[in-house]
C-alpha positions as CSV (number, residue, x, y, z in Angstrom):
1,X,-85.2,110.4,-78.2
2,X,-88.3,111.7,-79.4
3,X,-89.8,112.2,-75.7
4,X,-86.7,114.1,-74.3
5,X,-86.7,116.2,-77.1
6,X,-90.9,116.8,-76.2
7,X,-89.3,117.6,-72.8
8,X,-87.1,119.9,-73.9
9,X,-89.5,121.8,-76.1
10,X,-91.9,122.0,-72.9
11,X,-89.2,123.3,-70.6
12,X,-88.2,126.1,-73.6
13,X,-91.8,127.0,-73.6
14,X,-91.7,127.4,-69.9
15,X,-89.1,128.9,-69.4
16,X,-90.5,132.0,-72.1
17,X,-93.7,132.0,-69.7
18,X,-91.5,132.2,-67.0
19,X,-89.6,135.5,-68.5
20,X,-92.8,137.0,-70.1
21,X,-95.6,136.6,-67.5
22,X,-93.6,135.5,-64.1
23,X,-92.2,139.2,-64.2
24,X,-96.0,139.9,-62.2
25,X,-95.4,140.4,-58.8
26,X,-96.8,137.7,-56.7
27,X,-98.2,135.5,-59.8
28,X,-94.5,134.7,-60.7
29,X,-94.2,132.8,-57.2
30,X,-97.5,130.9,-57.9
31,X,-95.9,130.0,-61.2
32,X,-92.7,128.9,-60.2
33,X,-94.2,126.6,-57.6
34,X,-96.5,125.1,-60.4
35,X,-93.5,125.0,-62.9
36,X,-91.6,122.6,-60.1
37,X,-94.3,120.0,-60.2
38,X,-94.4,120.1,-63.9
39,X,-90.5,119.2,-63.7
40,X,-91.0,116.6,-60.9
41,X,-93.5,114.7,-63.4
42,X,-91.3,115.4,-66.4
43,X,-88.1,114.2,-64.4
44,X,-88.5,113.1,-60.9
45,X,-87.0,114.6,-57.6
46,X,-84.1,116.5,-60.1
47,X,-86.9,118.8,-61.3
48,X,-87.7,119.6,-58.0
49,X,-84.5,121.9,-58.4
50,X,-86.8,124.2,-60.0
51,X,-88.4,125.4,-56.7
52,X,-85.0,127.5,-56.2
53,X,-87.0,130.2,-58.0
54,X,-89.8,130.3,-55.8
55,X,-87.1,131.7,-53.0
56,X,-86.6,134.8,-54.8
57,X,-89.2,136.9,-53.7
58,X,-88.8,139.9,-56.1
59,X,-89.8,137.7,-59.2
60,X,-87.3,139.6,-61.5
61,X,-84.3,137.6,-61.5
62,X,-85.3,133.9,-61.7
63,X,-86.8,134.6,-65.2
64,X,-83.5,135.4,-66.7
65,X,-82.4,131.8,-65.6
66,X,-83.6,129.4,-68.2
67,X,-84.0,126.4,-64.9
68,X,-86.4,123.8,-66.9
69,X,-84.4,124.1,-70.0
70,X,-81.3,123.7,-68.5
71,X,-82.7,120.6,-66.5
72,X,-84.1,119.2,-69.4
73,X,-80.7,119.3,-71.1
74,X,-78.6,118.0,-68.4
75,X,-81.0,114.6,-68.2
76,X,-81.0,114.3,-71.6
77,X,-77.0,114.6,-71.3
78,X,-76.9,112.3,-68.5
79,X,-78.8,109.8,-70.8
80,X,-76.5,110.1,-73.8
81,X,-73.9,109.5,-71.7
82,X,-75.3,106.3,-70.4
83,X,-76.1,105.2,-73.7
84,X,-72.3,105.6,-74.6
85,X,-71.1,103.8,-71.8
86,X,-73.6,100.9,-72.3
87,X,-72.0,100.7,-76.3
């Protein structure tokens, strides 16, 4: 529990450096492309979902989409889930 909840805090902290600094044209791409192989460590081949933000070349809109934290909560829902089907 303890770990998913370090994962979430990581993707929250992302996902502000995301809004804050990924609004700089060209630097945001670079960013979102490193932020995808952050999630594909954290999570495996779901966090690859992340690269959807490298696709929108203005760098404006993706950072008003929290993507790692909303990854990060749907594994950990996926896992509570499991855990109440396995009681």
């Amino acid at each position: 529990m303890k770990s998913d909840m370090a994962k979430l805090l990581i993707a929250v902290l992302l996902d502000i450096l995301d809004f804050t600094l990924g609004r700089i044209l060209g630097a945001g791409t670079i960013m979102d492309i490193v932020f995808a192989g952050i999630a594909f460590v954290l999570w495996g081949p779901i966090g690859l979902l992340a690269l959807w933000e490298a696709l929108e070349p203005s760098d404006q809109i993706d950072g008003f989409v929290p993507t790692m934290t909303l990854i990060a909560l749907s594994q950990m829902g996926k896992k509570r889930r499991a855990r109440l089907d396995a009681a």
